[in-house]
C-alpha positions in Angstrom: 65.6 180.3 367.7 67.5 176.4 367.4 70.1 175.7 370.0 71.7 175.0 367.0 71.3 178.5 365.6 72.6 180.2 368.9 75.9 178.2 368.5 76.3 179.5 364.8 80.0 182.0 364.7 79.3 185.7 362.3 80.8 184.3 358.6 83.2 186.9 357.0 82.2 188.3 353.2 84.0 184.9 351.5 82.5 182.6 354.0 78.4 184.0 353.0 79.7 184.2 349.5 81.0 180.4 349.5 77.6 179.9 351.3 75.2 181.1 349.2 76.7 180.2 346.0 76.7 176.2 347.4 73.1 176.7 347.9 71.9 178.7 344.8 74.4 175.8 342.7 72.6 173.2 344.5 68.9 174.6 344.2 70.1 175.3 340.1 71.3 172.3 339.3 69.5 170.1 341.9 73.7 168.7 343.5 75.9 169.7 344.9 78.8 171.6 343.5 82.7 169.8 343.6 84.9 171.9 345.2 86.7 172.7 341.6 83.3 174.2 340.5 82.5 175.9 343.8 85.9 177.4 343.5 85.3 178.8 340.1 82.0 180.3 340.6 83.4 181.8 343.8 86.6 183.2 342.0 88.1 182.0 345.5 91.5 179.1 345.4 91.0 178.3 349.1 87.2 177.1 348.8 88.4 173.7 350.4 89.7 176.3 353.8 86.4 177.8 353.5 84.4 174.9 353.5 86.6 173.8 356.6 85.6 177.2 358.6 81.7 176.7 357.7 81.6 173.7 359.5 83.2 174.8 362.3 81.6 177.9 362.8 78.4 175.8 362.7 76.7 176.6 359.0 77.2 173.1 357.3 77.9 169.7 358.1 79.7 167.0 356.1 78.9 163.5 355.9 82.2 162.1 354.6 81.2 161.4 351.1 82.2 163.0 347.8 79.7 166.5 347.4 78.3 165.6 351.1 77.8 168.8 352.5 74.8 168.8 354.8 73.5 172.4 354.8 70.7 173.2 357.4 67.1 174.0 355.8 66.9 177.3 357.9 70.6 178.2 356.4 69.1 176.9 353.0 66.6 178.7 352.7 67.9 182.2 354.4 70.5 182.0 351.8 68.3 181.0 348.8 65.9 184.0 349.7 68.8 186.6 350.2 67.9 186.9 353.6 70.8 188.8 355.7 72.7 186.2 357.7 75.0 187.5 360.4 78.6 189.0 359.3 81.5 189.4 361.7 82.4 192.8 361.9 84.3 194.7 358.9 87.7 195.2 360.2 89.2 198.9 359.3 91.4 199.3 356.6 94.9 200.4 357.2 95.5 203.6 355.7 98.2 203.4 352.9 101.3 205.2 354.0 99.9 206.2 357.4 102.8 206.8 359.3 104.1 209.2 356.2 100.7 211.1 356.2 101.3 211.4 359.7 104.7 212.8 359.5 103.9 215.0 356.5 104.7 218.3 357.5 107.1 217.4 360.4 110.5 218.7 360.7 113.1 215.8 362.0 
């Protein structure tokens, strides 16, 4: 394992999704999407915030020019094979009405 890949932070769900789908665009259509088409094919309006949170979790770099995200070839090709990369941990979710189904039955 990279120094580089030891410094890498888990991606949430959206983050791998936003992943992925930059790579499969860019193996597809041989460039890089613009953040208007990654958006789209995400289904996800804050693509430009997720972009942000890849770099600075480690996953991407940028170069500063239009469509100049520098992926990794180890991240390139994980994601292009479907390989599993590593996902921070599901949070639980809250229980709708769970203080009333906790109360149910409960004389005030």
């Amino acid at each position: 394992m990279t120094t580089t890949e030891t410094t890498r932070r888990p991606l949430s769900q959206q983050q791998d999704h936003v992943l992925r789908s930059l790579c499969l665009f860019t193996v597809r259509y041989r460039r890089q999407p613009s953040l208007a088409q990654l958006a789209d094919l995400c289904g996800v309006s804050t693509v430009q915030r997720q972009i942000e949170v890849l770099e600075a979790k480690g996953w991407i770099g940028r170069s500063g020019g239009a469509r100049a995200i520098e992926i990794p070839q180890d991240v390139f090709d994980a994601a292009v094979a479907g390989k599993d990369l590593p996902l921070e941990p599901q949070k639980p979710k809250a229980e709708k009405n769970g203080t009333q189904s906790q109360n149910k039955g409960k004389k005030r």
